[in-house]
Chimera marker file (.cmm) of the C-alpha trace (Angstrom):
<marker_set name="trace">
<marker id="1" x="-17.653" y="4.000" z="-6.228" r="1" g="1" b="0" radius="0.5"/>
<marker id="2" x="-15.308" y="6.223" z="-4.877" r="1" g="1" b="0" radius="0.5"/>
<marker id="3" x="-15.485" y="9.553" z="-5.955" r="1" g="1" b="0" radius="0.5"/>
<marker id="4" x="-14.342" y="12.809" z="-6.112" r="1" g="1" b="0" radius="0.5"/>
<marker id="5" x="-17.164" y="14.661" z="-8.032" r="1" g="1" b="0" radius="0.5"/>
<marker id="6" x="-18.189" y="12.451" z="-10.872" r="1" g="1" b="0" radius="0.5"/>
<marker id="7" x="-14.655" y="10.579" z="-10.823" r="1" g="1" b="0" radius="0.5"/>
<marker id="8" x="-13.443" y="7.587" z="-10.347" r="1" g="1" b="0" radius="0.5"/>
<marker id="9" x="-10.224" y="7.844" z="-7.182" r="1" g="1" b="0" radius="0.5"/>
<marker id="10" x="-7.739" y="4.574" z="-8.914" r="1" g="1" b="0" radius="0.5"/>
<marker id="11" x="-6.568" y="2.462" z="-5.897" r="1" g="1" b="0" radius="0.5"/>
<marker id="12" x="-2.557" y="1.469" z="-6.616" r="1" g="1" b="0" radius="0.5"/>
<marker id="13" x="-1.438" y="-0.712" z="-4.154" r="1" g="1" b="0" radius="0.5"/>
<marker id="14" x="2.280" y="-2.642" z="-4.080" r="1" g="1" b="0" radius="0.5"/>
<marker id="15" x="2.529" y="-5.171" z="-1.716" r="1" g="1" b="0" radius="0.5"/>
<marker id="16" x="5.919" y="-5.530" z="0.255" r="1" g="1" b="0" radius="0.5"/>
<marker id="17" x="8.129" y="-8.555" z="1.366" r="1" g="1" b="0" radius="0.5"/>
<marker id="18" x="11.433" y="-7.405" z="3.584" r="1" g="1" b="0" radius="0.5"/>
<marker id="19" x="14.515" y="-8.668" z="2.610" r="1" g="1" b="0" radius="0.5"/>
<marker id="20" x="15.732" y="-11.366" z="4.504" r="1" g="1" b="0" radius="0.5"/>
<marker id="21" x="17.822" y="-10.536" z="7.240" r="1" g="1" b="0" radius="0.5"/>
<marker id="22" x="15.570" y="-7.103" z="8.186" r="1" g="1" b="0" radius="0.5"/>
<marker id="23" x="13.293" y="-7.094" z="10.848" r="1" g="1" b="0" radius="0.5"/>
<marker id="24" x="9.713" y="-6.331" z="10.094" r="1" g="1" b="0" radius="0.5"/>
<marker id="25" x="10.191" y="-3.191" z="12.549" r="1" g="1" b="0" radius="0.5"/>
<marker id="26" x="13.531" y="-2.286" z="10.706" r="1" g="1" b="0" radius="0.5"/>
<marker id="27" x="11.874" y="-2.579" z="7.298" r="1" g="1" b="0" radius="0.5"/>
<marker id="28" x="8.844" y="0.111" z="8.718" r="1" g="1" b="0" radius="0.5"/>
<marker id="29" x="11.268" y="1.879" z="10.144" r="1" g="1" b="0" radius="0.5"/>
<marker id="30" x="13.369" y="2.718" z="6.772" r="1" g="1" b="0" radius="0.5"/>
<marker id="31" x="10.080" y="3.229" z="4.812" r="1" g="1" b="0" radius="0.5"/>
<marker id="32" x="8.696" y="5.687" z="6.869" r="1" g="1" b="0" radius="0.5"/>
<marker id="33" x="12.296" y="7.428" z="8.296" r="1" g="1" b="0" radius="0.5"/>
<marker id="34" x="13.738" y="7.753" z="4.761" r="1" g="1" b="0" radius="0.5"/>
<marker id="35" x="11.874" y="6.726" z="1.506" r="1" g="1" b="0" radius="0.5"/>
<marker id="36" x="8.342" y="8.360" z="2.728" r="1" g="1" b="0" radius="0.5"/>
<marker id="37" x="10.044" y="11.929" z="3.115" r="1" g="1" b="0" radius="0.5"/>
<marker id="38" x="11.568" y="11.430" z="-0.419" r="1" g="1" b="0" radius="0.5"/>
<marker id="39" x="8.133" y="10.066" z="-1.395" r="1" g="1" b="0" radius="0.5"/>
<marker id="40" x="6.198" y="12.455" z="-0.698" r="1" g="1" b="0" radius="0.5"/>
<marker id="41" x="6.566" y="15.450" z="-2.441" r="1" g="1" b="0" radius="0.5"/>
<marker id="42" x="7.030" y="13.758" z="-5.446" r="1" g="1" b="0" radius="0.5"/>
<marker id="43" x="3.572" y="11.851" z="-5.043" r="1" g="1" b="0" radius="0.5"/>
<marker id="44" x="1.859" y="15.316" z="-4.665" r="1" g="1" b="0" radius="0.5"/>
<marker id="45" x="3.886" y="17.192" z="-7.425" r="1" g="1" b="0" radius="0.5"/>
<marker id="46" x="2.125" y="14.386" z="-10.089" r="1" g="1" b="0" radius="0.5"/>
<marker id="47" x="-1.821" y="14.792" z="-7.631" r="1" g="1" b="0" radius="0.5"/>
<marker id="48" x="-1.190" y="11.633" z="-5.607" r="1" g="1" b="0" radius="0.5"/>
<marker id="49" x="-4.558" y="12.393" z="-3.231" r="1" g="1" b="0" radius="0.5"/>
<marker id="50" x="-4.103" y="9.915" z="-0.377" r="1" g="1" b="0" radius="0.5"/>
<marker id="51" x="-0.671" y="7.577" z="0.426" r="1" g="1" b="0" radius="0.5"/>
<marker id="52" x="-0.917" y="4.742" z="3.576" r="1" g="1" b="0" radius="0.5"/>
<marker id="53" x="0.537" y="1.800" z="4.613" r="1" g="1" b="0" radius="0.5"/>
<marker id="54" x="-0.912" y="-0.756" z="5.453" r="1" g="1" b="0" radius="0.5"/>
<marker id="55" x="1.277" y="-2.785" z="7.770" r="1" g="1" b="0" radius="0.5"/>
<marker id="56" x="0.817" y="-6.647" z="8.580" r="1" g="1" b="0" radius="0.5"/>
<marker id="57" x="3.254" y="-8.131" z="11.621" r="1" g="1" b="0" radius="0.5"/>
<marker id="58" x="3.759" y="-11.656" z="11.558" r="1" g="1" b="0" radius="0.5"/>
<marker id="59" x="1.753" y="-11.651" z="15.099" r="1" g="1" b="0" radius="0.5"/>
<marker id="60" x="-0.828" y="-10.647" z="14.040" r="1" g="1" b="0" radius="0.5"/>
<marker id="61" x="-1.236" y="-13.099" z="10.848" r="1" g="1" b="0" radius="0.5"/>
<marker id="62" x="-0.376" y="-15.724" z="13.793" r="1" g="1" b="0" radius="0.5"/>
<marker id="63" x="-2.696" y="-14.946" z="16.028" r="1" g="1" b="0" radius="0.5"/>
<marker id="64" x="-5.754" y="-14.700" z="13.131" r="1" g="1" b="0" radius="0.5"/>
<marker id="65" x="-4.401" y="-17.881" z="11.901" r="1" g="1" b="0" radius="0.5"/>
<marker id="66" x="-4.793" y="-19.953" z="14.908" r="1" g="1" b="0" radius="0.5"/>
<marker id="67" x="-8.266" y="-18.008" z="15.242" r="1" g="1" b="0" radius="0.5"/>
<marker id="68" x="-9.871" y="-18.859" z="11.630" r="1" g="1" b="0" radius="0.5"/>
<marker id="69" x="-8.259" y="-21.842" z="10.775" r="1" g="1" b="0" radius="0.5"/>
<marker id="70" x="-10.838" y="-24.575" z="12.119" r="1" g="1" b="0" radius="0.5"/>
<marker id="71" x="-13.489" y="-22.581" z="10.209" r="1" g="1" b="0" radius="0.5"/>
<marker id="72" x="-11.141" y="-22.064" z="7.094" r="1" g="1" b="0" radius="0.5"/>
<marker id="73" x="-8.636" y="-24.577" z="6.543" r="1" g="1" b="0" radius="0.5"/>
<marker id="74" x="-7.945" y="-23.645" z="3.311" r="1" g="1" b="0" radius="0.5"/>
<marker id="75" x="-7.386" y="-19.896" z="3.789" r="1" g="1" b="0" radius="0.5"/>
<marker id="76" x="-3.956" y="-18.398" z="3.286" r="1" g="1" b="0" radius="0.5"/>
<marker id="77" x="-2.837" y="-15.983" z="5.221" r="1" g="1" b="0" radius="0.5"/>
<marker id="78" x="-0.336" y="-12.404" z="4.310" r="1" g="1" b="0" radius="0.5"/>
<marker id="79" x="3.080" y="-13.217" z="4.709" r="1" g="1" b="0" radius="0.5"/>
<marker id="80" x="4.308" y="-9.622" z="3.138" r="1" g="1" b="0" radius="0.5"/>
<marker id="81" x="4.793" y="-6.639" z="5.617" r="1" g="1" b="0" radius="0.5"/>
<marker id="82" x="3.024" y="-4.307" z="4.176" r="1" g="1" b="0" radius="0.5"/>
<marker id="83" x="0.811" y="-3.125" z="1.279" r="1" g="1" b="0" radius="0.5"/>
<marker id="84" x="1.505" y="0.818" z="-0.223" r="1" g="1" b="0" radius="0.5"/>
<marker id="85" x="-1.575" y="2.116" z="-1.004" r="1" g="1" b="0" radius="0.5"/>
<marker id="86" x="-1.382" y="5.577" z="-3.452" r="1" g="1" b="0" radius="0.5"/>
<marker id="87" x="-4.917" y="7.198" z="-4.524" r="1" g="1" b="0" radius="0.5"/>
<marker id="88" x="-4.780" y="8.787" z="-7.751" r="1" g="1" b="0" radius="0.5"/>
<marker id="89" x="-7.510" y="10.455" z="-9.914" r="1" g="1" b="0" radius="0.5"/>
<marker id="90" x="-6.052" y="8.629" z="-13.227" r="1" g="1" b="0" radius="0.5"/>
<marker id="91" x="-3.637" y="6.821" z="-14.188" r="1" g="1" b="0" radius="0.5"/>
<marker id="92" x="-1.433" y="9.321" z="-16.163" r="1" g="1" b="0" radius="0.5"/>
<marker id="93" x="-0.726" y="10.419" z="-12.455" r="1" g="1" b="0" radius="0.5"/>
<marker id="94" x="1.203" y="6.904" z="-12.294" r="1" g="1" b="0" radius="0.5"/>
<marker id="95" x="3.088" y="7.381" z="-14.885" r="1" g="1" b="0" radius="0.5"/>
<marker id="96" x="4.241" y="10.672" z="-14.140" r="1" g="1" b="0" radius="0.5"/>
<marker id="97" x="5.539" y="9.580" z="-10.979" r="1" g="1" b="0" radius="0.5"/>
<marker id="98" x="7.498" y="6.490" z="-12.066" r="1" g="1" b="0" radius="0.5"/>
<marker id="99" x="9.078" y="9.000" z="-14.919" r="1" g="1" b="0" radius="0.5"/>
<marker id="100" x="10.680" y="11.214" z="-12.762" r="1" g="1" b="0" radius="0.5"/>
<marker id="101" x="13.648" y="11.527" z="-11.584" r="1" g="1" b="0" radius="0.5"/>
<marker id="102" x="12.704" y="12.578" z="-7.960" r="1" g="1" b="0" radius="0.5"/>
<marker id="103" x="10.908" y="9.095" z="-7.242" r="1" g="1" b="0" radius="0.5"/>
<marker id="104" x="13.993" y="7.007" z="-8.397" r="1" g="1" b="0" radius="0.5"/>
<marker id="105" x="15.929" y="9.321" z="-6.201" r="1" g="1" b="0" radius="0.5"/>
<marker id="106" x="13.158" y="8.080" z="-3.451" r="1" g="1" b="0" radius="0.5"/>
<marker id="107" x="14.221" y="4.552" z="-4.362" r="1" g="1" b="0" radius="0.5"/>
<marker id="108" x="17.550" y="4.940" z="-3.971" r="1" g="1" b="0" radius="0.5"/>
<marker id="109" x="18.230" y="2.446" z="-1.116" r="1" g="1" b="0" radius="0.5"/>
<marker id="110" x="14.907" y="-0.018" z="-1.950" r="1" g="1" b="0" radius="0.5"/>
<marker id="111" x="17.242" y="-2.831" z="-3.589" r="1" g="1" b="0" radius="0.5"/>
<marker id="112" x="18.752" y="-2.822" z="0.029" r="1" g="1" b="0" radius="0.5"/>
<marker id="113" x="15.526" y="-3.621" z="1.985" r="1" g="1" b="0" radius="0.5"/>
<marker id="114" x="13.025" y="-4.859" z="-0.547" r="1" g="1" b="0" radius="0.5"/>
<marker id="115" x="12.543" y="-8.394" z="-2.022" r="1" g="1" b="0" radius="0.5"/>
<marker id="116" x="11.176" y="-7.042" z="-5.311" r="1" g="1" b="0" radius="0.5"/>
<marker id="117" x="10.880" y="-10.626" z="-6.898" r="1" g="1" b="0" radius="0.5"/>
<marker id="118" x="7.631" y="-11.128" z="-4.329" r="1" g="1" b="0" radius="0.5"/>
<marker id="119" x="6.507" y="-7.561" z="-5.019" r="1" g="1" b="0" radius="0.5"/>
<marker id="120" x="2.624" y="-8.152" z="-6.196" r="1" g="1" b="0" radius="0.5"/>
<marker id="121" x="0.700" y="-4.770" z="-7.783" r="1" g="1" b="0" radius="0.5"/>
<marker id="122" x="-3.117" y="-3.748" z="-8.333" r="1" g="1" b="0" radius="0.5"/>
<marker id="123" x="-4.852" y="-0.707" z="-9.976" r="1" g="1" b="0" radius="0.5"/>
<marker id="124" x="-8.541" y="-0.586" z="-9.201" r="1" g="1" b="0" radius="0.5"/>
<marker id="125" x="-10.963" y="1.396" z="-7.486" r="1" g="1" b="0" radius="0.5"/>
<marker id="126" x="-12.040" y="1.148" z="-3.764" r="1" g="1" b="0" radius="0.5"/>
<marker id="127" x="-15.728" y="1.661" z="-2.939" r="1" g="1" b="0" radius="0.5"/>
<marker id="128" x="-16.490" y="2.326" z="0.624" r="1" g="1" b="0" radius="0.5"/>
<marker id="129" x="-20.012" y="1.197" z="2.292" r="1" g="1" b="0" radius="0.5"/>
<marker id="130" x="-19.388" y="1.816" z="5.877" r="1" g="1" b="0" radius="0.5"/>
<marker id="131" x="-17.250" y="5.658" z="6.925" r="1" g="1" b="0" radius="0.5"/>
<marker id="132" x="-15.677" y="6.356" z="9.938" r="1" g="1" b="0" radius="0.5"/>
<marker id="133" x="-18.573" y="8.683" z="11.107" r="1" g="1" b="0" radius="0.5"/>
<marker id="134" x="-20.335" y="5.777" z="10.764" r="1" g="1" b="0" radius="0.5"/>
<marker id="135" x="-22.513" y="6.700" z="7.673" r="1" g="1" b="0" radius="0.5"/>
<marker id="136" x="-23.859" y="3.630" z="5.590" r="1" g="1" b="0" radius="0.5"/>
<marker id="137" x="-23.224" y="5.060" z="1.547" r="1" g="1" b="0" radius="0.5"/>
<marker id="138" x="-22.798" y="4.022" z="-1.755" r="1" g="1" b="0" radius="0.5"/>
<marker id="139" x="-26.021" y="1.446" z="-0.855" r="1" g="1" b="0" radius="0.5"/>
<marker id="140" x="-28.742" y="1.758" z="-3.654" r="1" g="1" b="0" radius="0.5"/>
<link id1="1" id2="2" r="1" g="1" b="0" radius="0.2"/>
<link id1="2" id2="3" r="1" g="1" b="0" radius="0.2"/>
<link id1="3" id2="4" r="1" g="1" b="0" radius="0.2"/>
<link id1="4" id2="5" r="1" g="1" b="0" radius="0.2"/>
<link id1="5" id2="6" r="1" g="1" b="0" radius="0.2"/>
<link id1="6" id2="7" r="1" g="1" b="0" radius="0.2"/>
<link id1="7" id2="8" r="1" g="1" b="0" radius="0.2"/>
<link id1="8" id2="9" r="1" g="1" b="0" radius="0.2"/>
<link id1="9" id2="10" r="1" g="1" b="0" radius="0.2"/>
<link id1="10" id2="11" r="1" g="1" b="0" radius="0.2"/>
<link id1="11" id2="12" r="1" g="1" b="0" radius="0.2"/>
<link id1="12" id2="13" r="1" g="1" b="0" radius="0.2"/>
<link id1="13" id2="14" r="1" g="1" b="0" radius="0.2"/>
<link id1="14" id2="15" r="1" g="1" b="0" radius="0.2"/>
<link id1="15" id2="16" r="1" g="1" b="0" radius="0.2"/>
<link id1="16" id2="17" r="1" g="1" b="0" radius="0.2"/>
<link id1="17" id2="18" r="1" g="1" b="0" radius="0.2"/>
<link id1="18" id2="19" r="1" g="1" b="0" radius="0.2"/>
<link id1="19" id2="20" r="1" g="1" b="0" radius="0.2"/>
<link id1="20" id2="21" r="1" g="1" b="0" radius="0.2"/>
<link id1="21" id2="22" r="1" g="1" b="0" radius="0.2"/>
<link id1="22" id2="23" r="1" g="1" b="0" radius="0.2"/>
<link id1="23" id2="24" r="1" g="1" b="0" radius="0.2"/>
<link id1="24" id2="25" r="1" g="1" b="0" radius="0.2"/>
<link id1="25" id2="26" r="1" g="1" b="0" radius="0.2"/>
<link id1="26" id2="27" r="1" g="1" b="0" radius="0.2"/>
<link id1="27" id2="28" r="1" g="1" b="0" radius="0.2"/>
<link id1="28" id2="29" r="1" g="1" b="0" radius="0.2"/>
<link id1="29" id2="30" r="1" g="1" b="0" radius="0.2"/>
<link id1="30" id2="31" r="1" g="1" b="0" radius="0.2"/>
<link id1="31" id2="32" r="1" g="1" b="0" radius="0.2"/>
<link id1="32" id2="33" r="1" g="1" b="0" radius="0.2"/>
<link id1="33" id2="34" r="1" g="1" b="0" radius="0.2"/>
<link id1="34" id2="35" r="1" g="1" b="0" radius="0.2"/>
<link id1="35" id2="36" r="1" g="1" b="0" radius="0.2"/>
<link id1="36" id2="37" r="1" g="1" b="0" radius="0.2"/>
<link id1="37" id2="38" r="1" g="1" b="0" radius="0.2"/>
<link id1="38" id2="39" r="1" g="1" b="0" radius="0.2"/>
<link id1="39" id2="40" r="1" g="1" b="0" radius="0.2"/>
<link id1="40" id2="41" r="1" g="1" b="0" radius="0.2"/>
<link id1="41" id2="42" r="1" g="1" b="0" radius="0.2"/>
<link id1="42" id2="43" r="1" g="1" b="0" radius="0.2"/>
<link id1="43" id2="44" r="1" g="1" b="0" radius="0.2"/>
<link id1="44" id2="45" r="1" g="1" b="0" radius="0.2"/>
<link id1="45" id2="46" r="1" g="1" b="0" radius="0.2"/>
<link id1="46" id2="47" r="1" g="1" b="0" radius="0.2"/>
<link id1="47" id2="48" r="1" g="1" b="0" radius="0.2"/>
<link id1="48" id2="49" r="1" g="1" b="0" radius="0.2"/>
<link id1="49" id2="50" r="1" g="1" b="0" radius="0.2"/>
<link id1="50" id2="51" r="1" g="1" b="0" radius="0.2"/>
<link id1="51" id2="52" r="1" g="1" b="0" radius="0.2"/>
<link id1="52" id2="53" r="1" g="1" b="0" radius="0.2"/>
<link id1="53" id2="54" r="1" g="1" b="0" radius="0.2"/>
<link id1="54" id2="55" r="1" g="1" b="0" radius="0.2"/>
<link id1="55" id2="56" r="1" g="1" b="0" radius="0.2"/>
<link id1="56" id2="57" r="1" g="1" b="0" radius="0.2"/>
<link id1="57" id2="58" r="1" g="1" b="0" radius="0.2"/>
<link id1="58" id2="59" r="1" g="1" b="0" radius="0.2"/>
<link id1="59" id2="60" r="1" g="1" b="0" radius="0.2"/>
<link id1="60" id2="61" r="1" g="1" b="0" radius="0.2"/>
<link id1="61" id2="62" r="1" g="1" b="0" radius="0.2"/>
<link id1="62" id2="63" r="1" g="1" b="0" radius="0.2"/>
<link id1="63" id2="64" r="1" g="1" b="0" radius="0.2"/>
<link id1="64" id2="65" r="1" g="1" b="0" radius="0.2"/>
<link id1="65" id2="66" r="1" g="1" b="0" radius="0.2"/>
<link id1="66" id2="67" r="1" g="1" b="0" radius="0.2"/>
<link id1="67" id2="68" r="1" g="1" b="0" radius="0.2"/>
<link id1="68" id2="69" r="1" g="1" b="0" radius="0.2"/>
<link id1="69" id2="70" r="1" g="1" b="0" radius="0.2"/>
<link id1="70" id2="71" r="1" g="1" b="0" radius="0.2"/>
<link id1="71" id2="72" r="1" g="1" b="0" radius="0.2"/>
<link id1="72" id2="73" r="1" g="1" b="0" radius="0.2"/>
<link id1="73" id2="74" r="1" g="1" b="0" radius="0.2"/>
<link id1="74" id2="75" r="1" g="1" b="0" radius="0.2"/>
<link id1="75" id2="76" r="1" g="1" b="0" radius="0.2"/>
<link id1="76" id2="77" r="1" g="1" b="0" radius="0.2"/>
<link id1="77" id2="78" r="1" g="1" b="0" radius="0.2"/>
<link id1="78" id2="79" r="1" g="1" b="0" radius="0.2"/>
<link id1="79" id2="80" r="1" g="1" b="0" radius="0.2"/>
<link id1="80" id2="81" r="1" g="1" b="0" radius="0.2"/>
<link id1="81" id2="82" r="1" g="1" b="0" radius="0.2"/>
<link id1="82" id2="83" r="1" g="1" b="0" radius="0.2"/>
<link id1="83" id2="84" r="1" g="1" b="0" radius="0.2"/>
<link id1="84" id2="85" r="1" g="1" b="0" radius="0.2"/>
<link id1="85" id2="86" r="1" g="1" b="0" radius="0.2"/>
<link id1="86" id2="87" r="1" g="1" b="0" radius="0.2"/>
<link id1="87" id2="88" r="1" g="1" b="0" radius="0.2"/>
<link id1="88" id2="89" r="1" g="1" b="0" radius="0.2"/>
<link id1="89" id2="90" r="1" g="1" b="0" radius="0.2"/>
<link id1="90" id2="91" r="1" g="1" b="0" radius="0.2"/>
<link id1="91" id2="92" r="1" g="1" b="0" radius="0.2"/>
<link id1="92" id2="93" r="1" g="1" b="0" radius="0.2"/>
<link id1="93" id2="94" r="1" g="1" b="0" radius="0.2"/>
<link id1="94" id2="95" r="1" g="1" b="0" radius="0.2"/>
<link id1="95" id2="96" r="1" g="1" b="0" radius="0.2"/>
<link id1="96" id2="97" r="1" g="1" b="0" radius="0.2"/>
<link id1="97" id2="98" r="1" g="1" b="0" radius="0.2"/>
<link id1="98" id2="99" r="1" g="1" b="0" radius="0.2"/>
<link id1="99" id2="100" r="1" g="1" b="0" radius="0.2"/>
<link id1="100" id2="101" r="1" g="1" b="0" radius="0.2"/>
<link id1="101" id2="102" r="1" g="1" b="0" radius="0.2"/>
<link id1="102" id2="103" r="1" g="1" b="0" radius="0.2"/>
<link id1="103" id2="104" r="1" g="1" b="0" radius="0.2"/>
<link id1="104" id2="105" r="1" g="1" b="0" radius="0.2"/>
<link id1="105" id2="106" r="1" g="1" b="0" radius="0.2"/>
<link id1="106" id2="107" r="1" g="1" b="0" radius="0.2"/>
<link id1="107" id2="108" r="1" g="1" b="0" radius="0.2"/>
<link id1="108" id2="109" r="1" g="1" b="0" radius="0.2"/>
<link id1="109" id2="110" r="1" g="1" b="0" radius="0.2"/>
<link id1="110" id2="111" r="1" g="1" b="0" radius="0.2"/>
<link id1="111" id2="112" r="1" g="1" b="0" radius="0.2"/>
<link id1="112" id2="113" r="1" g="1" b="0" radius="0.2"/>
<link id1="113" id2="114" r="1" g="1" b="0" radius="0.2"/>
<link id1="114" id2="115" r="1" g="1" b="0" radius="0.2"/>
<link id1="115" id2="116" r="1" g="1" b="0" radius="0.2"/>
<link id1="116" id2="117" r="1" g="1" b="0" radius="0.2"/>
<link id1="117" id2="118" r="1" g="1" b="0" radius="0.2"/>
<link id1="118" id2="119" r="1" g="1" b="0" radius="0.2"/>
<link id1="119" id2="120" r="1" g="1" b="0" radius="0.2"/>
<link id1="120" id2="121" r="1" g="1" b="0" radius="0.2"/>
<link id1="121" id2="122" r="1" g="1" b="0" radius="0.2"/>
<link id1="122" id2="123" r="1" g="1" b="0" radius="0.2"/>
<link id1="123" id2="124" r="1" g="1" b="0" radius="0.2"/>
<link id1="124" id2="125" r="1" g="1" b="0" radius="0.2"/>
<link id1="125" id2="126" r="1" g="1" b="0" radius="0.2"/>
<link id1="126" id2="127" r="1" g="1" b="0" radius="0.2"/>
<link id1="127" id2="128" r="1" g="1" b="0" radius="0.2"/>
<link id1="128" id2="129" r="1" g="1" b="0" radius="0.2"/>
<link id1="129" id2="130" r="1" g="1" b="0" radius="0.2"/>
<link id1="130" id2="131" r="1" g="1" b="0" radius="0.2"/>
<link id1="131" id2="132" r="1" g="1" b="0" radius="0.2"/>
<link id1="132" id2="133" r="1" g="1" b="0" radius="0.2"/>
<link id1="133" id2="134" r="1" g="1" b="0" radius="0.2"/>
<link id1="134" id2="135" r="1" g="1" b="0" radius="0.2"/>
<link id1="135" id2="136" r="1" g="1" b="0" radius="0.2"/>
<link id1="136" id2="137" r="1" g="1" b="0" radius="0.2"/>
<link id1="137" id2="138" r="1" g="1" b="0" radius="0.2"/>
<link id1="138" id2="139" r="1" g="1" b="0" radius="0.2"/>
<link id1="139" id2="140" r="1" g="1" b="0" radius="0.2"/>
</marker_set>
């Protein structure tokens, strides 16, 4: 699993729909220009260990589509622009940060460029296989 020492890093992700009306480039654009420095030092305050986003442009969903789709018909593809990832080392962490003040402050303009009623949440835990360095782990 992933670990730091004998613990278990919790994956919280959010996944993102624009409002209609904003450009997939506009909606980046205000997450990373003026919620992410709100975000941030918030997210550390309450040990928030790794934040990313995890962005997915309509041409690039196109472009797999028309790829995969003769050998899966049936697959759906993302139509959301973007999943939030947050690494914490347990959940308390989450709750801490959705308690305080600072991170509704960091939401102030969200109702403006988020379509919250597609918003979709998980909690889990991510276990890598292959790193960047190109080490094979977590393989017993």
């Amino acid at each position: 699993m992933a670990e730091l020492g004998e613990q278990k890093i919790l994956k919280y992700t959010v996944t993102h729909h624009r409002k209609e009306g904003r450009t997939h480039e506009e909606f980046l654009n205000w997450i990373i220009r003026d919620h992410i420095p709100l975000a941030l030092p918030v997210l550390k305050k309450h040990g928030c260990i790794e934040y990313s986003i995890f962005s997915t442009p309509a041409d690039l969903n196109g472009a797999l589509r028309a790829s995969i789709e003769k050998v899966h018909p049936t697959w759906e593809y993302a139509d959301y622009d973007c999943i939030i990832e947050y690494s914490f080392r347990g959940i308390e962490s989450i709750g801490k940060v959705m308690a305080d003040p600072e991170w509704h402050a960091a939401l102030k303009d969200d109702d403006e460029w988020v379509d919250k009623s597609k918003a979709l949440l998980s909690l889990g835990y991510s276990t890598p296989f292959l790193l960047t360095t190109g080490e094979v782990v977590n393989l017993q």
